[in-house]
C-alpha positions as a Markdown table, in Angstrom:
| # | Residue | x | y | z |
|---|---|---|---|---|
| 1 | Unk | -3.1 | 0.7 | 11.3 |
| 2 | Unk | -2.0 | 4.1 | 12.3 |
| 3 | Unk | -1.4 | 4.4 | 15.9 |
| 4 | Unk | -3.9 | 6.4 | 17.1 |
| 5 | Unk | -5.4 | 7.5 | 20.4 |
| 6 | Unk | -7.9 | 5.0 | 21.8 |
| 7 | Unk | -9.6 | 8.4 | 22.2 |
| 8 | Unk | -9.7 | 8.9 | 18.5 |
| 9 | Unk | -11.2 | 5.3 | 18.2 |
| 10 | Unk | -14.3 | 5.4 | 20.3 |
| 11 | Unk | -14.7 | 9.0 | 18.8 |
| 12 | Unk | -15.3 | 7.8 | 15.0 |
| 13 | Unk | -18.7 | 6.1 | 15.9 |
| 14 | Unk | -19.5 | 9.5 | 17.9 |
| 15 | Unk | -21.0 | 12.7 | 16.2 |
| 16 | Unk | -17.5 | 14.8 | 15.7 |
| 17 | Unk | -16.0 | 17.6 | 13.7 |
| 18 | Unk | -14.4 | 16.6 | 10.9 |
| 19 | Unk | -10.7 | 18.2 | 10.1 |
| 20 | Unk | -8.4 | 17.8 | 7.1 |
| 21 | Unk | -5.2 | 19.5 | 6.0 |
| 22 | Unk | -3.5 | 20.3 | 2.9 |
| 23 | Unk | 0.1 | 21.0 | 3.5 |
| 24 | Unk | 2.2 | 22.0 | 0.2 |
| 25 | Unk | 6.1 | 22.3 | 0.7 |
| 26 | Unk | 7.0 | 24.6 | -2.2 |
| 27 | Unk | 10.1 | 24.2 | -4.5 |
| 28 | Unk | 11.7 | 27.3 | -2.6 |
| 29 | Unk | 11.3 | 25.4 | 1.0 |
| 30 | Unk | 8.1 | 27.4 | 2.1 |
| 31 | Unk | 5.9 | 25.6 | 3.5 |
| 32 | Unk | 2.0 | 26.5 | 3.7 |
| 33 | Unk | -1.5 | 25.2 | 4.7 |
| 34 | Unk | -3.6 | 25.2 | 0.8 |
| 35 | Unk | -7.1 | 26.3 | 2.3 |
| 36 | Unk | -9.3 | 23.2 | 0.4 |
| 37 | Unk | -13.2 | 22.5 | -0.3 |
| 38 | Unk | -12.8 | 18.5 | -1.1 |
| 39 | Unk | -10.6 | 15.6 | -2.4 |
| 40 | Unk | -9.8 | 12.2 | -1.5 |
| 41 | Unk | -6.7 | 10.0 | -1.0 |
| 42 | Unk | -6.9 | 6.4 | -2.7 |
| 43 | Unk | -4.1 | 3.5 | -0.7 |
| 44 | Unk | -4.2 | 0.2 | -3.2 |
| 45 | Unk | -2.0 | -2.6 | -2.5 |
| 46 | Unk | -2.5 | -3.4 | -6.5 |
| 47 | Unk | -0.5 | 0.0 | -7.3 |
| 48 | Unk | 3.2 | 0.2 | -8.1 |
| 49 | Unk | 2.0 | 3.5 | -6.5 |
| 50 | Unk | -0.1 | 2.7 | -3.4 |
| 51 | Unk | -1.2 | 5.9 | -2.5 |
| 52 | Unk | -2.5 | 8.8 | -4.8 |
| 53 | Unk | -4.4 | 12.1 | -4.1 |
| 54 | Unk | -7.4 | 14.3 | -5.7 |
| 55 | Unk | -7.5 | 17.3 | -3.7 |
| 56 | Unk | -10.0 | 20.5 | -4.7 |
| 57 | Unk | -9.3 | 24.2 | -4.3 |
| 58 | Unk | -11.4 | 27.4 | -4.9 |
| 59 | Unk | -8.8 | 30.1 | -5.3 |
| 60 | Unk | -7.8 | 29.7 | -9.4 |
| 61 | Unk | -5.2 | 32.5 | -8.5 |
| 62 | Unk | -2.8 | 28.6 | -7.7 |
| 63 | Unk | -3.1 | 27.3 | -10.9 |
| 64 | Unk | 0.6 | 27.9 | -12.1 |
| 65 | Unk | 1.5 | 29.7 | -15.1 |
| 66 | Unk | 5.3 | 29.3 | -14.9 |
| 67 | Unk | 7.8 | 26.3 | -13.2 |
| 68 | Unk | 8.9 | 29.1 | -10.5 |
| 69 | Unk | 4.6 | 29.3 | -9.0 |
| 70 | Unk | 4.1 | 28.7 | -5.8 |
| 71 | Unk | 2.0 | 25.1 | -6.7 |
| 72 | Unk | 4.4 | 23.5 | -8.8 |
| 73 | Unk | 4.8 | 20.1 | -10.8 |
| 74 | Unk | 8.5 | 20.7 | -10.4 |
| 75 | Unk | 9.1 | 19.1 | -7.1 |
| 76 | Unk | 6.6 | 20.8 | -5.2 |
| 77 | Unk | 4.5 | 17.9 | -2.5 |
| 78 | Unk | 1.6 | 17.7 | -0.6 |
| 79 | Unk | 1.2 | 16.2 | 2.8 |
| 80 | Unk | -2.6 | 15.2 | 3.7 |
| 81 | Unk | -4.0 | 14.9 | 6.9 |
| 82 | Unk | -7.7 | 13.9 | 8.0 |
| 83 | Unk | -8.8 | 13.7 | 12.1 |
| 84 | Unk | -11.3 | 15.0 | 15.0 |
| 85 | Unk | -11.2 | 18.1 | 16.1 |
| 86 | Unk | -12.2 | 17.9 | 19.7 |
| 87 | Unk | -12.9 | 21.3 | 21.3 |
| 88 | Unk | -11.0 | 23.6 | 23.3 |
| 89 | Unk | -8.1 | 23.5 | 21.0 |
| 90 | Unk | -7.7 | 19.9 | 21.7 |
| 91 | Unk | -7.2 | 18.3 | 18.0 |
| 92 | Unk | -6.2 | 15.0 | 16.2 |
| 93 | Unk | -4.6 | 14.5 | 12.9 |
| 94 | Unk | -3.7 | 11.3 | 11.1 |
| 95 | Unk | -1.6 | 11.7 | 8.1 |
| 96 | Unk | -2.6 | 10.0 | 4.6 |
| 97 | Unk | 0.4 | 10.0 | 2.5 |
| 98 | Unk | 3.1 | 12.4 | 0.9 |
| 99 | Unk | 2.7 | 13.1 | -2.3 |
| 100 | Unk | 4.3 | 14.0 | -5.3 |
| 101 | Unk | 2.6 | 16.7 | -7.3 |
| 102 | Unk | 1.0 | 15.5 | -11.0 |
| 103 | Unk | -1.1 | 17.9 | -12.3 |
| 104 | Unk | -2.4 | 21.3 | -11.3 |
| 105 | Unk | -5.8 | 21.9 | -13.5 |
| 106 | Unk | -8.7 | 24.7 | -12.9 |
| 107 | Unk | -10.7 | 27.0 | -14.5 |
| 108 | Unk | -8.5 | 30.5 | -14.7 |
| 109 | Unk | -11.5 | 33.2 | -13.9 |
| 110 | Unk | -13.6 | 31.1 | -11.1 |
| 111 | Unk | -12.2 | 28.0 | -10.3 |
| 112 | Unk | -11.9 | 25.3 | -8.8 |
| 113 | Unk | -8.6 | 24.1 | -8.7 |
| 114 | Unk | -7.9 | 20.2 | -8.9 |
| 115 | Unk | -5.0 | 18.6 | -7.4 |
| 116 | Unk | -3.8 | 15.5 | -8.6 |
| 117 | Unk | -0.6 | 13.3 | -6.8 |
| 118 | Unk | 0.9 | 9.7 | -6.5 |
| 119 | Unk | 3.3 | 8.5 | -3.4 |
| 120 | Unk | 6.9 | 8.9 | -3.8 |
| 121 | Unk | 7.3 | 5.9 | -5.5 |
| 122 | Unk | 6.1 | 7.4 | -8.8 |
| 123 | Unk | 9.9 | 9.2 | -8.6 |
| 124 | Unk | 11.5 | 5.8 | -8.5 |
| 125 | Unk | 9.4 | 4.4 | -11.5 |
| 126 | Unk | 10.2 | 7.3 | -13.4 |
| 127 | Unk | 14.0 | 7.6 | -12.9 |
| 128 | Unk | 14.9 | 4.6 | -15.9 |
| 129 | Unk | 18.1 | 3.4 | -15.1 |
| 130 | Unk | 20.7 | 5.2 | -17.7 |
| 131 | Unk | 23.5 | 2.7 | -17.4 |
| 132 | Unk | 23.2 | -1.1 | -16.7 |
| 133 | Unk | 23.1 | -1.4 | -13.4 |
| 134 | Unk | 24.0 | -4.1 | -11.2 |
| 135 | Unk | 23.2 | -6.1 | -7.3 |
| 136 | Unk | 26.8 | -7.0 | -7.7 |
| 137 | Unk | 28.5 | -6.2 | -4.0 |
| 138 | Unk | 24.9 | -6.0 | -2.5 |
| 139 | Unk | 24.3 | -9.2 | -1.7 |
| 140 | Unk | 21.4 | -9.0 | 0.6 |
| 141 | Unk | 18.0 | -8.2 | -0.1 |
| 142 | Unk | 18.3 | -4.6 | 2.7 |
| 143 | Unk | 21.6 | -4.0 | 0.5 |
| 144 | Unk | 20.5 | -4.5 | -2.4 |
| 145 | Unk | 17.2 | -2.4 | -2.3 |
| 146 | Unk | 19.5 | 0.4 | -0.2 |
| 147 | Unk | 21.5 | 0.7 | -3.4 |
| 148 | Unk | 18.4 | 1.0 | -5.8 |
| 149 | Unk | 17.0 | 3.6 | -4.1 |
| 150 | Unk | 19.9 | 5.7 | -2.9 |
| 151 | Unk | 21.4 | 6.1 | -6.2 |
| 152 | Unk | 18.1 | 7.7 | -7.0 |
| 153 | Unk | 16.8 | 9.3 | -3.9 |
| 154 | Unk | 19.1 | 9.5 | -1.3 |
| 155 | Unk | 17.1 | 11.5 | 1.2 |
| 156 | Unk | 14.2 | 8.8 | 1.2 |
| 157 | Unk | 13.8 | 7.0 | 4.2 |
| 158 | Unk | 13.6 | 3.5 | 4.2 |
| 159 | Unk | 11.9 | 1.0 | 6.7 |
| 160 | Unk | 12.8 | -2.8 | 6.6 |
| 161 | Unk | 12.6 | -3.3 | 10.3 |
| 162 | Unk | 10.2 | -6.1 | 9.7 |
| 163 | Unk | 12.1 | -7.8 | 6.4 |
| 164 | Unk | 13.5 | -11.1 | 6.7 |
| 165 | Unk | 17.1 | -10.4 | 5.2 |
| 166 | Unk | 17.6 | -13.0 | 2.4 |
| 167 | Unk | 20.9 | -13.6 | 0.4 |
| 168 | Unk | 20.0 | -12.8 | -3.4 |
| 169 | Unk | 22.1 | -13.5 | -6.4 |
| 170 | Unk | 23.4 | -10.9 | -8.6 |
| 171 | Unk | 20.9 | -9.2 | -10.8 |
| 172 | Unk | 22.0 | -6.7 | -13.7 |
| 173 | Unk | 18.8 | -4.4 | -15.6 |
| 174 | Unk | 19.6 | -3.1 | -18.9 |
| 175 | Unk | 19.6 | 1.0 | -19.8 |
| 176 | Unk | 15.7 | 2.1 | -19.7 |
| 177 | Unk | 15.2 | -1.0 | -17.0 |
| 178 | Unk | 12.4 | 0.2 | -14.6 |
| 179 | Unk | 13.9 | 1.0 | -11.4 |
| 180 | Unk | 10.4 | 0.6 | -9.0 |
| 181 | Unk | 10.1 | -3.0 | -10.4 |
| 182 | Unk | 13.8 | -4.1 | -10.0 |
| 183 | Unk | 13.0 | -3.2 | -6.4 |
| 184 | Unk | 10.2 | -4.9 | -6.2 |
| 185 | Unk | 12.1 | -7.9 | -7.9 |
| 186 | Unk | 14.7 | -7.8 | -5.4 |
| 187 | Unk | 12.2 | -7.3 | -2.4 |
| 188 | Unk | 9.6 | -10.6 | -3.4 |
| 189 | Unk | 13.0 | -12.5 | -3.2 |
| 190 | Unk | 12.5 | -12.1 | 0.9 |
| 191 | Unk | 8.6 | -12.1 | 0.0 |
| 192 | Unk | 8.5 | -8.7 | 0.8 |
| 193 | Unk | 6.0 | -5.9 | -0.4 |
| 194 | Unk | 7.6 | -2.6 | -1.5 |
| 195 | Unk | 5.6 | 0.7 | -0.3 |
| 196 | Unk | 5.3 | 4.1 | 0.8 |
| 197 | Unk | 3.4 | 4.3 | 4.1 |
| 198 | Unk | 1.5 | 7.6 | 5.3 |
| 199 | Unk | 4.2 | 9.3 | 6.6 |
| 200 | Unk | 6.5 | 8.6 | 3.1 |
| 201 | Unk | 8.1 | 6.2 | 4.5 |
| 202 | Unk | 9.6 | 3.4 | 1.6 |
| 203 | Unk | 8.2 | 0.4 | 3.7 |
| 204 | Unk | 9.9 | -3.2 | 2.7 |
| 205 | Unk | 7.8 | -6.1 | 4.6 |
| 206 | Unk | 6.2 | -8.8 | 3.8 |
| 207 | Unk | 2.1 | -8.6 | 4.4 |
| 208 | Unk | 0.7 | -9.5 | 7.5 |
| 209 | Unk | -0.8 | -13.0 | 7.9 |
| 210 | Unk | -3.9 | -12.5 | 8.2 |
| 211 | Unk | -4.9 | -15.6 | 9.8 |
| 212 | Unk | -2.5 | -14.9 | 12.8 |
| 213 | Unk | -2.8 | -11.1 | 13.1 |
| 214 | Unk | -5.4 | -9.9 | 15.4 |
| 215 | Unk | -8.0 | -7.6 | 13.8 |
| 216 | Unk | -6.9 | -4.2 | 14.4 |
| 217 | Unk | -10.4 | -2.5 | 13.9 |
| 218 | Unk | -14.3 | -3.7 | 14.2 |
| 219 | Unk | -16.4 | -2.9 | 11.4 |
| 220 | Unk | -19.7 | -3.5 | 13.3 |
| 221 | Unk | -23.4 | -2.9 | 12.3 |
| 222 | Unk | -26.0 | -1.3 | 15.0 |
| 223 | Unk | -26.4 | 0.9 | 17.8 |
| 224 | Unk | -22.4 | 3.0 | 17.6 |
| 225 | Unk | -21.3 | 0.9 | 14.8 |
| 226 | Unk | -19.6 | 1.5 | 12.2 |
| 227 | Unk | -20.9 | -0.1 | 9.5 |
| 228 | Unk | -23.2 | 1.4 | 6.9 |
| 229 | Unk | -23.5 | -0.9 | 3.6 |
| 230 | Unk | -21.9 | -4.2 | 2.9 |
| 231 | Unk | -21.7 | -6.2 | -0.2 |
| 232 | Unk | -20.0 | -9.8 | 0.3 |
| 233 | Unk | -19.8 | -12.9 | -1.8 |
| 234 | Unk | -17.2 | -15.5 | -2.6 |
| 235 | Unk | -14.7 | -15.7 | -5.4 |
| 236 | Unk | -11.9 | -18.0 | -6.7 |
| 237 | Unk | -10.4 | -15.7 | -9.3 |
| 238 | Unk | -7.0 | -14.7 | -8.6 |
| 239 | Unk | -6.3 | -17.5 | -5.8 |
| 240 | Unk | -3.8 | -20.0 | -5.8 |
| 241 | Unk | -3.0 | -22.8 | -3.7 |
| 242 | Unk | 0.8 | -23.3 | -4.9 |
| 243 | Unk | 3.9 | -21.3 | -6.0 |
| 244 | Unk | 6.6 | -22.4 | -7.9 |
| 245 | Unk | 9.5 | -20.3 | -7.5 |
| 246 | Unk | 12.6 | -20.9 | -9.6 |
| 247 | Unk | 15.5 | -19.3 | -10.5 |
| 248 | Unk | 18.7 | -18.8 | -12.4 |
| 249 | Unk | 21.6 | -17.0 | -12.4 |
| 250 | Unk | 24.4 | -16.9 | -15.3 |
| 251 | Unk | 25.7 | -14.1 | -13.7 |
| 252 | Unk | 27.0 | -16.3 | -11.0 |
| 253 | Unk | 27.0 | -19.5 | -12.5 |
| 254 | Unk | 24.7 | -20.6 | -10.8 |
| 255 | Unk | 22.4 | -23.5 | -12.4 |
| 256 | Unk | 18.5 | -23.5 | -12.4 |
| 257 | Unk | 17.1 | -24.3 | -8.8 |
| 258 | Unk | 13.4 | -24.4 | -8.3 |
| 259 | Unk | 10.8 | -25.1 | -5.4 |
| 260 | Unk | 6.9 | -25.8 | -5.3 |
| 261 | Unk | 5.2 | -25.2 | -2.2 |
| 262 | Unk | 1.5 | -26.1 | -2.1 |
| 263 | Unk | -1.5 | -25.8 | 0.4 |
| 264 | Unk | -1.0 | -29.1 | 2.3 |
| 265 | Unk | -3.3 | -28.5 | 5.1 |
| 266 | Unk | -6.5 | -31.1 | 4.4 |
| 267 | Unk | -8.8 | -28.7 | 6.4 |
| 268 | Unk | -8.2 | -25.8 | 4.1 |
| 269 | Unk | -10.4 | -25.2 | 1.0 |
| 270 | Unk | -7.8 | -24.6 | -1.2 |
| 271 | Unk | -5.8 | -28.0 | -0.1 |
| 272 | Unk | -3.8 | -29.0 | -3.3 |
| 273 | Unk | -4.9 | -32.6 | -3.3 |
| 274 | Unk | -8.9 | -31.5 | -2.3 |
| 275 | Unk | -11.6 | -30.4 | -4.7 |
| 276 | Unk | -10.2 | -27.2 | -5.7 |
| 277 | Unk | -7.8 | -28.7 | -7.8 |
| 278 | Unk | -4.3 | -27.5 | -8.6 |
| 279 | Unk | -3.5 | -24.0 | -9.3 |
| 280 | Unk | -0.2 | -22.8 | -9.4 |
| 281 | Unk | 1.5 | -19.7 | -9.3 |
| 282 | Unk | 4.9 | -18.9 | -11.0 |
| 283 | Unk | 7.7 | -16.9 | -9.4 |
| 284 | Unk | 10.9 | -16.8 | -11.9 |
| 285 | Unk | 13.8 | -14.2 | -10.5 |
| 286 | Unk | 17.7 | -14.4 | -11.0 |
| 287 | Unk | 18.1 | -13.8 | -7.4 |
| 288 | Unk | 16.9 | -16.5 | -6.1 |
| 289 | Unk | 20.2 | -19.1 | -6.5 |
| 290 | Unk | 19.6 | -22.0 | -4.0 |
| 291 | Unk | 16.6 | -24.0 | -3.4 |
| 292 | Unk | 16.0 | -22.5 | 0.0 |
| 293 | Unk | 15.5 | -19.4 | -1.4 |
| 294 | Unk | 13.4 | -20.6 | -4.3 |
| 295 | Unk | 11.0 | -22.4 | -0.8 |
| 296 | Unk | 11.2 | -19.3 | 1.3 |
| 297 | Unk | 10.2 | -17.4 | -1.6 |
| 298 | Unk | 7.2 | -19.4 | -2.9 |
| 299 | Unk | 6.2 | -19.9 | 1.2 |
| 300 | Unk | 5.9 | -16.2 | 1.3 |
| 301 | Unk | 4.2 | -15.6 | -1.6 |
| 302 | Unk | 2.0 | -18.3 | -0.8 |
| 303 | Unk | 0.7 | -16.7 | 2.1 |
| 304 | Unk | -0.3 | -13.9 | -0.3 |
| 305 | Unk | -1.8 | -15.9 | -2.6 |
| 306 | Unk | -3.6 | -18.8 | -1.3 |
| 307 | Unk | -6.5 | -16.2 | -0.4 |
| 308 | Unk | -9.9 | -17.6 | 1.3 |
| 309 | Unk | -12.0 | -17.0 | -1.4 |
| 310 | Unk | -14.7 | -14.6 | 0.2 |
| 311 | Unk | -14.4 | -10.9 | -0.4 |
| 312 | Unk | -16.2 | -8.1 | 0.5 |
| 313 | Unk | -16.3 | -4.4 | -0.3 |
| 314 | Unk | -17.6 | -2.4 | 2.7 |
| 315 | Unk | -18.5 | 1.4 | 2.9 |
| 316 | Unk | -18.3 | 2.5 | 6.6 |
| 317 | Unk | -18.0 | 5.4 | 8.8 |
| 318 | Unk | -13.7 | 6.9 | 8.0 |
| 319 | Unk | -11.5 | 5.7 | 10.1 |
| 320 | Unk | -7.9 | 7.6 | 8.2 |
| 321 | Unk | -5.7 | 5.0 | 10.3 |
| 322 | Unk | -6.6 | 2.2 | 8.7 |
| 323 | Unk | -4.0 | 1.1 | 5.8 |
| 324 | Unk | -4.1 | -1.5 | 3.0 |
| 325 | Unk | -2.9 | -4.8 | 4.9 |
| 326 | Unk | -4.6 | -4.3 | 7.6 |
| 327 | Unk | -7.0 | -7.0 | 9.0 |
| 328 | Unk | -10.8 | -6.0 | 10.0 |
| 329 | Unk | -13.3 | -8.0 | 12.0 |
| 330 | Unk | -16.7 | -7.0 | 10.2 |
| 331 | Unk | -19.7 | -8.0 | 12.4 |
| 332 | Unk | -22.7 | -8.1 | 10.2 |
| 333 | Unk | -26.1 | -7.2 | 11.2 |
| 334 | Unk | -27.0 | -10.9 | 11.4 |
| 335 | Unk | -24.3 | -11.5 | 14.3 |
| 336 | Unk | -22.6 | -13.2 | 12.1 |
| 337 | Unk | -18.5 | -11.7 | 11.5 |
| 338 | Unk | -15.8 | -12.4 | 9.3 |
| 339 | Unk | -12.2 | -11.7 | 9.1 |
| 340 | Unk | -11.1 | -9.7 | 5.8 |
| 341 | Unk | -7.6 | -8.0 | 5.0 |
| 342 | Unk | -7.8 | -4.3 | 3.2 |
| 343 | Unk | -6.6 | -4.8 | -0.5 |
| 344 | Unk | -7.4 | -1.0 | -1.1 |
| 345 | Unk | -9.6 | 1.9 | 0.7 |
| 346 | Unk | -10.6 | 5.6 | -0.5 |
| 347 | Unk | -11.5 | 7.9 | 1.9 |
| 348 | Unk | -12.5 | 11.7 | 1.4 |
| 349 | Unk | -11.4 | 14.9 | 3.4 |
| 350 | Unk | -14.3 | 16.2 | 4.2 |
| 351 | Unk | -17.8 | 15.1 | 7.0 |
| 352 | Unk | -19.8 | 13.2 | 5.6 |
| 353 | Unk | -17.6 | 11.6 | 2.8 |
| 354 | Unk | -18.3 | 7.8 | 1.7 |
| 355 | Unk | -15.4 | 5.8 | 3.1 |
| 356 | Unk | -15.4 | 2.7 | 1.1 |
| 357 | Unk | -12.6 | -0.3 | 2.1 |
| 358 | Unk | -12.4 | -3.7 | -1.0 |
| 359 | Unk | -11.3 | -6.6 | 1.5 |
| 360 | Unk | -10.0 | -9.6 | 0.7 |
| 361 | Unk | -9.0 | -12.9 | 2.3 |
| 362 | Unk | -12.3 | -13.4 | 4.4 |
| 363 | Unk | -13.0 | -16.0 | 6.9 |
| 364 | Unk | -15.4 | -16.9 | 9.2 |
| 365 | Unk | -14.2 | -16.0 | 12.7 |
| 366 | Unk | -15.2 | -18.0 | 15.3 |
């Protein structure tokens, strides 16, 4: 989550005033607040793009006519903020993402304008590598992802202050090889998620267990809940209770290795020798060149995985800190609560705006 005030916190089950802002830093290096009437920002773990924007304007005058406009789809980028404005000049504003300006569409003699954006990793999906390029002298997962993204954007900020450095074997992508998914190749070698948090930050870290991270929110029904509409049920598509991860690596001679890690806990539901059966996931990636890898690998992405198989898709009161990964205590109107991790949220910029979170990973919490 966001770090945020505790102030802020106690505020959102509290009648308050709703503020949002719509910052565009123009190709020329102006930068202006775009006076707005609605939008949304969408995070989604399930997105090579995690977060993108919708954002609403009145005055057509911004459509652009020509590259050189003051909204442009030549570089220009949005920054989006929602928080509470508290009185007296006292005000709180939690970013939701940078973003990369799409499309610029409206109705020439009244309007409105629509906005459309992705996170800056749509500029890393886009740039195709032009020559074969190589992991060759970057033998670590940081070093190796470093490369990859300076070579293309060398003013973006990267965060692996919570990755797990792993040795990788070298990897070479052809001309027209997609540069966000060789990153993400190299990355799910430490079992690491690649992302751009709020503040465009390229995040590298592997997701939070969510069965040993504390709840960073309460989703509660009643009196100064949260809570307004809940639809939960259970599920077993998608989930997995082994990985086999395997790899190898011609490029350094180094012979086919391979690891399967399964759910061995008996007091799990998933437990690969229990009633669920055995369903395995496959991880294949030339980087991984020793069996410890290949188990460090499949343990990560078992973690992911090997999901408790209740899910729920909750529409509360918007809380803009909360991030996909994040793991929610929901306390239902029955008293009874559960434990979920955000796969994906929307959340609008204006009062009154459904805020609507799709959880996964559920468990009863004691």
């Amino acid at each position: 989550m966001y770090p945020a005030t505790p102030r802020f916190i106690r505020t959102l089950a509290e009648s308050h005033n709703v503020i949002s802002e719509v910052e565009l830093h123009r190709t020329d290096g102006v930068v202006e607040l775009l006076p707005h009437t609605g939008g949304s920002v969408t995070a989604d773990r399930g997105s090579a793009c995690r977060r993108t924007c919708s954002v609403t304007l009145a005055d057509p005058s911004l459509i652009p006519r020509t590259a050189r406009d003051r909204v442009s789809v030549y570089g220009a980028y949005v920054v989006i903020r929602r928080g509470i404005d508290y009185g007296g000049g006292k005000k709180e504003l939690i970013p939701l993402g940078v973003f990369r300006l799409d499309d610029v569409i409206g109705d020439l003699s009244t309007g409105p304008v629509t906005l459309q954006g992705k996170s800056f990793e749509a500029y890393l999906a886009d740039d195709k590598f032009t020559a074969p390029t190589s992991t060759r002298g970057y033998g670590l997962v940081s070093t190796a992802v470093g490369m990859l993204v300076s070579t293309s954007m060398p003013s973006l900020v990267i965060d692996t202050s919570r990755l797990a450095d792993t040795t990788i074997g070298t990897t070479t992508w052809d001309v027209q090889g997609d540069r966000l998914e060789a990153i993400r190749e190299v990355a799910k070698a430490a079992g690491a998620e690649v992302y751009c948090d709020a503040n465009g930050t390229l995040v590298v870290a592997p997701l939070a267990d969510r069965l040993l991270t504390p709840p960073v929110w309460d989703v509660a029904a009643g009196e100064r809940g949260t809570l307004v509409k809940a639809s939960v049920g259970m599920s077993s598509a998608g989930v997995y209770n082994g990985v086999l991860a395997s790899g190898e690596n011609t490029e350094d001679n180094a012979a086919r290795v391979a690891s399967l890690v399964v759910d061995d806990d008996p007091a799990s539901p998933t437990w690969w020798n229990g009633p669920f059966g055995h369903r395995p996931y496959f991880l294949s990636s030339s980087t991984l060149t020793t069996t410890g890898a290949c188990t460090a690998a499949a343990t990560y992405e078992l973690a992911a995985r090997r999901l408790p198989n209740a899910v729920a898709d909750l529409s509360s009161l918007a809380n803009p800190a909360i991030e996909p990964g994040d793991v929610l205590r929901a306390i239902y109107r029955d008293g009874s609560r559960d434990l979920h991790q955000v796969q994906s949220l929307t959340i609008g910029l204006s009062e009154g705006d459904e805020f609507t979170l799709a959880l996964i990973g559920g468990k009863e919490d004691g």
